[in-house]
C-alpha positions in Angstrom: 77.6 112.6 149.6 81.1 112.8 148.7 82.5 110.4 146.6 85.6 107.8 148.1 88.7 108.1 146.9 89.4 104.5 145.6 93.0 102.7 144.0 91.6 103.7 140.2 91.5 107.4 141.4 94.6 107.1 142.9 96.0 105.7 140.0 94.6 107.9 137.7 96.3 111.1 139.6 99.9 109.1 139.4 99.7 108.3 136.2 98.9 111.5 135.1 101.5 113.0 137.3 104.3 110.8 135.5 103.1 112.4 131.9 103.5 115.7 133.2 107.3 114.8 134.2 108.1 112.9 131.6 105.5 113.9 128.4 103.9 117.0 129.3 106.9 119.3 130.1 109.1 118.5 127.2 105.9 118.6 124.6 105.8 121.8 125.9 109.1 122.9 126.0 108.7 121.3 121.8 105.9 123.5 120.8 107.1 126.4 122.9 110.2 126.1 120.8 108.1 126.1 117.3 107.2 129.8 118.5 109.7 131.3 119.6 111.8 133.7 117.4 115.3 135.9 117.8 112.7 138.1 118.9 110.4 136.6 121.3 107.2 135.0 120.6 106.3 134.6 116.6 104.2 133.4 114.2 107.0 133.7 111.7 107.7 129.9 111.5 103.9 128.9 110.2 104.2 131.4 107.9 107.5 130.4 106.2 105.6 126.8 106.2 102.2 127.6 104.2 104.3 130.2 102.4 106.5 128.4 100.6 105.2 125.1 98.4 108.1 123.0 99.2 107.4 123.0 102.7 103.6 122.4 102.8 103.8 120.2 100.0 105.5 117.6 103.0 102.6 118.2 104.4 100.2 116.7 101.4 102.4 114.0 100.9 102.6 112.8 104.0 98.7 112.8 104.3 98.9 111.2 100.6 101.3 108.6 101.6 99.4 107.7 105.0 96.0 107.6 104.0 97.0 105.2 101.0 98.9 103.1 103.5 95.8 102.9 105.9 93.5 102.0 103.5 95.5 99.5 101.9 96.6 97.7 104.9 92.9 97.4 105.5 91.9 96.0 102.1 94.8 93.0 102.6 94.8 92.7 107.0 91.2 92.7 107.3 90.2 89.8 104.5 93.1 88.0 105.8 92.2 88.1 109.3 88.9 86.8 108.6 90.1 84.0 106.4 92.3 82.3 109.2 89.6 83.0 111.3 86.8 81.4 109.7 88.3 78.8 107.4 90.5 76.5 107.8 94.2 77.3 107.3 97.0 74.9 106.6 99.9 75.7 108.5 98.3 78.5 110.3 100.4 79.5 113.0 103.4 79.0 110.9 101.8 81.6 108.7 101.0 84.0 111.5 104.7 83.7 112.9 106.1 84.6 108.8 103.4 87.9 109.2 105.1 88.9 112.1 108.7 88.5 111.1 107.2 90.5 107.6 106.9 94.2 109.9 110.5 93.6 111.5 113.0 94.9 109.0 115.0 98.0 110.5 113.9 101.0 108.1 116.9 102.1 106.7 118.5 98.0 105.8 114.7 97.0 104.6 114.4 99.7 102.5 117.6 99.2 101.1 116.4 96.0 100.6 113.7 96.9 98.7 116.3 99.0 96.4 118.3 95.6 96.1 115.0 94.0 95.1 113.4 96.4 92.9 115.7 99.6 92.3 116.8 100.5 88.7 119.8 97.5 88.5 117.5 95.5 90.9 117.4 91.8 90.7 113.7 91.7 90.6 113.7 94.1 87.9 116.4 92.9 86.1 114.4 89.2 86.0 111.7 90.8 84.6 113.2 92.5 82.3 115.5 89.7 80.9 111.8 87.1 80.9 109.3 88.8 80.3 110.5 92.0 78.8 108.8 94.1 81.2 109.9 97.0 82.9 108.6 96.9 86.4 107.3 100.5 87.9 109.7 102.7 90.0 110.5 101.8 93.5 111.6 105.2 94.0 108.7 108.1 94.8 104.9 108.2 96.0 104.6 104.4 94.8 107.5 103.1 96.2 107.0 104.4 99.7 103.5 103.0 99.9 104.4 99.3 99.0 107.3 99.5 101.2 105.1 100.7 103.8 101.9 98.5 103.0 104.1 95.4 103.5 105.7 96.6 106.7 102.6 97.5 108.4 99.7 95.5 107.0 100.8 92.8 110.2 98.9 95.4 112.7 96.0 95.4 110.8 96.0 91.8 110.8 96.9 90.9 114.2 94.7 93.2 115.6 91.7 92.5 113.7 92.4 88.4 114.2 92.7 88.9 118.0 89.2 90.7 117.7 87.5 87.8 115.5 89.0 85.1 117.8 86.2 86.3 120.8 83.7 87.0 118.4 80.4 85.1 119.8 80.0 83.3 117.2 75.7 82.5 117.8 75.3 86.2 116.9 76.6 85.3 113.5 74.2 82.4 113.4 71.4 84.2 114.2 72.4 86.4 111.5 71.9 83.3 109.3 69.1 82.2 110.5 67.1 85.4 109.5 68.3 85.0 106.4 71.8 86.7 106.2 74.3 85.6 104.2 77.9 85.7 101.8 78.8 89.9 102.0 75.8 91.0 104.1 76.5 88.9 106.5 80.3 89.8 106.8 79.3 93.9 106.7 76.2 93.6 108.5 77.3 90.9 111.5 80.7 90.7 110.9 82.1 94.1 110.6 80.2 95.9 113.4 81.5 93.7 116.2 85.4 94.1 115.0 85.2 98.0 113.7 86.6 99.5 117.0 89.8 97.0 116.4 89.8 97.8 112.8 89.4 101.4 113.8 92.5 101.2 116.4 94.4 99.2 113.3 93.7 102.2 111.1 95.0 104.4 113.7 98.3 102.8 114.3 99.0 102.3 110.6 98.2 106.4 109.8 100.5 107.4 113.2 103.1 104.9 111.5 102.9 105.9 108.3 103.1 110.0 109.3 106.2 109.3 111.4 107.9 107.3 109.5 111.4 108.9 108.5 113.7 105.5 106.8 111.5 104.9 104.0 110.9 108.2 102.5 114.3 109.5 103.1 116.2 106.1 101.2 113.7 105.6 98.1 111.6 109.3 98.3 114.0 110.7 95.9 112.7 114.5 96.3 109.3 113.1 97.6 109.7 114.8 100.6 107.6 114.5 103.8 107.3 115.9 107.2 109.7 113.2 109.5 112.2 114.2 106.6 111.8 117.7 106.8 111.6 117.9 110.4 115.2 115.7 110.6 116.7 117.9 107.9 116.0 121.0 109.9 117.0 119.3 112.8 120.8 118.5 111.8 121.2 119.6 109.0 124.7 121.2 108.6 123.6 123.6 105.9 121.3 126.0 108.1 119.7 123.7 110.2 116.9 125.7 112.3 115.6 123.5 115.3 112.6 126.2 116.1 111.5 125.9 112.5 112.0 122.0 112.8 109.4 121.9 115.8 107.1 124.2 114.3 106.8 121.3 111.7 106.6 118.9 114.6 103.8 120.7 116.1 101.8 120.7 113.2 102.1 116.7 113.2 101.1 116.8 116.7 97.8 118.9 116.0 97.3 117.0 112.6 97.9 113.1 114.0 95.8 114.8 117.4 93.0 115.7 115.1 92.7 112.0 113.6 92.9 110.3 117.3 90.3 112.5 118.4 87.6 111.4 115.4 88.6 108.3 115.6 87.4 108.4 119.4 84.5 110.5 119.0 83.6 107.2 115.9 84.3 104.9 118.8 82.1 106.3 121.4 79.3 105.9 119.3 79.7 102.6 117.6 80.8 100.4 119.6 79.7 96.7 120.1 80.1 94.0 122.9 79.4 90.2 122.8 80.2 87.4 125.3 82.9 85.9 123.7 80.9 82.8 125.6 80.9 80.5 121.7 84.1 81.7 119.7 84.2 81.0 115.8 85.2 77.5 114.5 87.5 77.6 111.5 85.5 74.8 108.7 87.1 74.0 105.8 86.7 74.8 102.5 86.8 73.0 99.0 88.0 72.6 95.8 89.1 75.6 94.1 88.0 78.0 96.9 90.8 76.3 99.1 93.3 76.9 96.4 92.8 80.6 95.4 92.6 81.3 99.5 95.7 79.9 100.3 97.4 81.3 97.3 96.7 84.4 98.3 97.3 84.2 101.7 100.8 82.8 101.1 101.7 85.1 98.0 101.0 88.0 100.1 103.0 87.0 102.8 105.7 85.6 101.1 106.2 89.2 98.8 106.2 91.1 102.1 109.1 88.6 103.6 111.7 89.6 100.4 113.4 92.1 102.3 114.3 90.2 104.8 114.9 87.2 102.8 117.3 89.5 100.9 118.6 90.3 104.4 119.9 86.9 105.1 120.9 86.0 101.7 123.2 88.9 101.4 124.7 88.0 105.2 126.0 84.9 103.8 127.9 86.6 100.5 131.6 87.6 101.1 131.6 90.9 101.3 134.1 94.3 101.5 132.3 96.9 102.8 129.3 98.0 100.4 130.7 95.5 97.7 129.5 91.7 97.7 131.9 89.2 96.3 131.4 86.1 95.0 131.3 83.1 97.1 130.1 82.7 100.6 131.2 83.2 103.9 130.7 83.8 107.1 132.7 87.2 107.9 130.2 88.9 108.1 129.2 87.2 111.5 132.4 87.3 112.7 133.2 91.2 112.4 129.8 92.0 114.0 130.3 89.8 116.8 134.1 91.3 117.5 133.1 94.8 117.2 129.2 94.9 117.9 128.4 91.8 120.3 127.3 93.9 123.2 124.5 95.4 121.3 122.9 92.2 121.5 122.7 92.5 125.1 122.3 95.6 125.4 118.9 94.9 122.8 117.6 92.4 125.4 118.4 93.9 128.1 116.6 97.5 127.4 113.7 95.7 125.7 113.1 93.8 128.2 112.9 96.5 130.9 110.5 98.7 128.3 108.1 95.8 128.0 107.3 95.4 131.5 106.7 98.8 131.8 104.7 99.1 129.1 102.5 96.6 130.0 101.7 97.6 133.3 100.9 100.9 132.1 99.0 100.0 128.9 96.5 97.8 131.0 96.5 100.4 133.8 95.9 103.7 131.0 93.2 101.2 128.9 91.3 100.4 131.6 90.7 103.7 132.7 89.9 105.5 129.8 87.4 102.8 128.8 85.9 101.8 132.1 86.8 104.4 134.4 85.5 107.4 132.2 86.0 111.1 133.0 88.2 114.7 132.3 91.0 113.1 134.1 91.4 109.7 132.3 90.3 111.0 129.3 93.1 113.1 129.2 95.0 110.6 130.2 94.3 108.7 127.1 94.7 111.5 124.7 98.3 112.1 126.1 99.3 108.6 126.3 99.0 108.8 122.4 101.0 111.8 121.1 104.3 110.3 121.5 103.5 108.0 118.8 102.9 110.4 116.0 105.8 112.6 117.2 109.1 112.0 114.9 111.5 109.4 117.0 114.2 112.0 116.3 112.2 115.0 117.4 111.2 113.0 120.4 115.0 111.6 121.3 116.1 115.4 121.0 113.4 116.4 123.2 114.2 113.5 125.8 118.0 114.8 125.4 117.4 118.2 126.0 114.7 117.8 129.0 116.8 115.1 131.1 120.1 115.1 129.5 121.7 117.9 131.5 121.4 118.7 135.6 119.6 117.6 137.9 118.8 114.3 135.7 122.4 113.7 133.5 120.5 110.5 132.1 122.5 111.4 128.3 123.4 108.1 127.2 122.6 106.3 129.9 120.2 103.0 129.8 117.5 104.8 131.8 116.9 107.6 128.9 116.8 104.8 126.3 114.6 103.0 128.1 112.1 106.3 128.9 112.2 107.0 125.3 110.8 103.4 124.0 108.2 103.6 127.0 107.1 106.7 126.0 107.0 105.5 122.0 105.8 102.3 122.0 103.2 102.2 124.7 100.2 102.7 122.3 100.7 99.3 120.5 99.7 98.2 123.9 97.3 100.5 125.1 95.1 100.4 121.9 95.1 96.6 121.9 94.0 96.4 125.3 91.7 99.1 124.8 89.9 97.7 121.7 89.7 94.0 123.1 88.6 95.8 126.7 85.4 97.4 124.6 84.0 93.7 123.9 84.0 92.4 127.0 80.5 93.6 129.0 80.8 95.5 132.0 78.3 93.4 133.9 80.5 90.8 134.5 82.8 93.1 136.7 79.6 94.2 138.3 78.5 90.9 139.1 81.6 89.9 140.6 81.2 93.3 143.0 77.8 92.9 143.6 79.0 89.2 145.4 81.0 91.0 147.1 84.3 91.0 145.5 86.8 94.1 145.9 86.5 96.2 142.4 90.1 95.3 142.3 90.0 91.5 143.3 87.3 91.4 140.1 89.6 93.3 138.0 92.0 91.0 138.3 90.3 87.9 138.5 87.9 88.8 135.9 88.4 91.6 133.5 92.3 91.2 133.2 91.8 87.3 132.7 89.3 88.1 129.4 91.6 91.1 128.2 94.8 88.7 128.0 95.0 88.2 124.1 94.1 91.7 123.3 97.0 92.7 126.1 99.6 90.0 124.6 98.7 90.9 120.8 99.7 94.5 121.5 102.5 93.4 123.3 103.8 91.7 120.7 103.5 94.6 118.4 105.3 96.8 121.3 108.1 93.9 121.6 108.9 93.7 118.0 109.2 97.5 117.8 111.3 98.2 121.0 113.9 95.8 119.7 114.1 97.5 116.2 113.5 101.0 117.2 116.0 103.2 115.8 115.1 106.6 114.8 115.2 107.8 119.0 117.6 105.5 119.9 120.2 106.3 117.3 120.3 110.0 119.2 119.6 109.2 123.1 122.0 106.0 123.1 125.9 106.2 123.9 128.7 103.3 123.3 127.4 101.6 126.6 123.4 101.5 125.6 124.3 100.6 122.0 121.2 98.4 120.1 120.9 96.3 117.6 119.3 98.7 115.6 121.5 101.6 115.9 123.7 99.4 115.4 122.6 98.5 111.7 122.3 102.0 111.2 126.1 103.0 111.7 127.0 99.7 109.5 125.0 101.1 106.7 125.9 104.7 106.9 129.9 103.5 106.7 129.3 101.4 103.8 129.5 97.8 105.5 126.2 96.1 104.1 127.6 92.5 104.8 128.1 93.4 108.7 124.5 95.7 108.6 123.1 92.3 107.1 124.3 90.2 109.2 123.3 92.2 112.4 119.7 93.0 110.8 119.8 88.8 110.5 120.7 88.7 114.3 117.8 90.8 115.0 115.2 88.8 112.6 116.7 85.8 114.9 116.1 87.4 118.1 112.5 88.2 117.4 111.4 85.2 116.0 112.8 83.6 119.2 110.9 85.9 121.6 108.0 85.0 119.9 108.3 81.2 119.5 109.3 81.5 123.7 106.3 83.3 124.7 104.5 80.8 122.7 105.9 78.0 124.6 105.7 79.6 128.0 101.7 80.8 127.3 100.7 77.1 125.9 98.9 78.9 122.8 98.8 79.0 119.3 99.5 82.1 117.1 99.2 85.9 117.8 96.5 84.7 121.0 99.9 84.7 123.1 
């Protein structure tokens, strides 16, 4: 009998119709370009990468530098996620808001914060020094890049796996005790199982992050060179740029980052738990010494990971000329970003705004047919909705530029290229939120709901949306924060009209002007931390459960 064509199907089929437009064709038109030669097709460009060390060796230290990151973002997110889940934490959502506002910082100012911080003349270092008499490691190399990037991106980890804990049924725990369970088994054996397809989805954002991450390495890398840095230097580099060569190197990152998603998956598909959610955990409060050393910890790491942007604001305030800050304070800083730079504000909100709305729709749409709706189609669907992600921003603007920039589409510099571009790059924040909380809740209670005689889409709605809300608004968040600061796209698709915040920053710091870069990177902190204390208000909950 043949099967009916219902609205998932023909979702599916549009979805996957607006990937081949907008995804498919230029990925192609990318790798295509990685080899093609003077000649015609070629291997050549492969070659000259595993054939010279400085080229591969990106290659290592970009897996070096993301597998550190992963793992260490798990050993702080995870514990911490578990603390504010299960014990009581004073000033809890205060402390959740401070870990969002800790990922924020625009690459290029926070690592330059970071240099301010803990560079050779840094202050950090220098009070150290002058104390203690210690001479504090290098910021600068392999080391440096993974703190910076450890403090930026530990915040997924968290909010992920806290979202996760929060609709943990708590009376499978119990039971756990009851048979005898208890301190680490109990977290590992009961704990754990229920919340590794969030971890897991954590892990994979932090390792995409990590990979494509071009600020950090290219401010403090110092000859520690990896691929988003060699892929930009063969991108524009005046000095014998090669753009075929450059996506060569891309498409290796695309097959590399592909090959992770795809284990991570396969993982998935076989361990993967559901509970009711019906009795979530109760925070209880603990004692004595216990209660110190927790919230010491909690608040020391949260507190280190705000310095950046605590250097940020400071420095906003300083009188400054250009790269130079003068003593005394004063607010010209402000003032010269608001006469020459105002409309990027806008322009911020406006865009973001747009992208947000988009990606929602189609990161509950892509999520719930790749998890509920399984098949060739979707899957591939889901696969495809991730490679932007580990693609370089640049590499991806310049594709964007080249594949709609010119006739019939002339979208170069418009709002509607910018806006296509942070779709494209920021949906998976979403989509692997919505997918991870999806996986917990049981697919009998969409049934049910059928079975009475419900629409599928009626119970979808009613039902299955309803439960996957703070798995949805978690990822959104995530997706939120990044739109507004995403630079390394936006700094080629955007024009004097479509102007950001972040691109914004950029210029300021490549002319010299770290006051005005300071005090727009301030603005920005400001604007976030607003969104977020908003959609708290308008939702009526506490925290990252928005």
């Amino acid at each position: 009998m043949r099967k009916k064509t219902d609205f998932w199907d023909f979702l599916s089929v549009l979805i996957l119709a607006l990937f081949a437009l907008f995804l498919i064709a230029p990925l192609f038109s990318l790798l295509a370009a990685g080899l093609r030669g003077a000649d015609g097709w070629t291997l050549e460009h492969l070659r000259r990468f595993f054939g010279k060390r400085y080229y591969y060796r990106a290659l290592l230290n970009s897996l070096a530098v993301s597998s550190s990151v992963t793992l260490l973002t798990l050993l702080i997110g995870v514990p911490m996620a578990y603390a504010t889940t299960f014990w009581a934490v004073r000033g809890r959502r205060a402390l959740e808001m401070l870990i969002i506002v800790a990922m924020m910082s625009p690459p290029f100012i926070g690592a330059y914060s970071w240099i301010l911080l803990c560079g050779r003349n840094g202050w950090l270092t220098a009070f150290m020094l002058r104390t203690f008499g210690l001479q504090m490691p290098t910021i600068y190399g392999f080391h440096g890049i993974v703190l910076v990037l450890t403090m930026k991106l530990y915040p997924f980890v968290y909010i992920y796996v806290s979202g996760a804990m929060k609709k943990l049924d708590i009376s499978l725990v119990e039971a756990a005790q009851n048979l005898g369970m208890g301190g680490a088994r109990l977290v590992t054996r009961a704990v754990v199982p229920l919340i590794a397809p969030t971890a897991l989805s954590a892990a994979l954002m932090v390792f995409m992050n990590s990979m494509a991450d071009f600020g950090t390495p290219q401010l403090i890398g110092e000859g520690f060179v990896t691929l988003p840095v060699l892929v930009y230097t063969e991108f524009v580099n005046e000095m014998g740029g090669d753009t075929n060569f450059a996506s060569a190197i891309a498409g290796l990152m695309v097959v590399l980052t592909a090959g992770v998603f795809l284990l991570q998956k396969a993982y998935l598909e076989r361990r993967s738990y559901q509970s009711s959610g019906l009795l979530n955990p109760s925070p209880h409060a603990l004692e004595g010494r216990a209660n110190r050393v927790m919230h010491a910890a909690l608040y020391g790491v949260v507190l280190f990971s705000l310095l950046p942007q605590a250097v940020v604001c400071y420095t906003s305030f300083l009188h400054a000329n250009r790269m130079v800050f003068l003593g005394g304070y004063s607010l010209n800083s402000y003032r010269l970003a608001f006469e020459t730079l105002g409309s990027s504000v806008l322009n911020t909100l406006r865009l973001g705004v747009a992208s947000i709305l988009l990606i929602l729709i189609l990161g509950i749409a892509v999520s719930y047919l790749s998890v509920r709706r399984r098949g060739p189609l979707n899957g591939a669907i889901d696969m495809l909705s991730m490679f932007p992600y580990i693609i370089p921003g640049s590499v991806l603007g310049i594709t964007l530029l080249t594949a709609f920039g010119g006739r019939p589409w002339l979208l170069a510099g418009s709002g509607t290229i910018m806006v296509l571009s942070l779709v494209i790059r920021r949906l998976p924040y979403t989509l692997r939120s919505s997918a991870a909380i999806l996986r917990q809740i049981p697919d009998n209670l969409e049934e049910a709901s059928v079975n009475l005689g419900v629409s599928p889409l009626k119970s979808f709605f009613r039902i299955t949306f309803v439960l996957m809300l703070p798995g949805v608004m978690s990822g959104a968040i995530l997706s939120w924060v990044t739109v507004i600061n995403e630079l390394s796209s936006s700094v080629i698709l955007y024009s004097t009209r479509t102007r950001t915040l972040s691109v914004a920053v950029y210029g300021e710091v490549v002319r010299g002007s770290y006051g005005t870069a300071a005090a727009l990177s301030t603005l920005l902190t400001a604007v976030t931390i607003l969104s977020l204390l908003l959609a708290s208000r308008v939702s009526g909950q506490e925290g990252l459960r928005l």
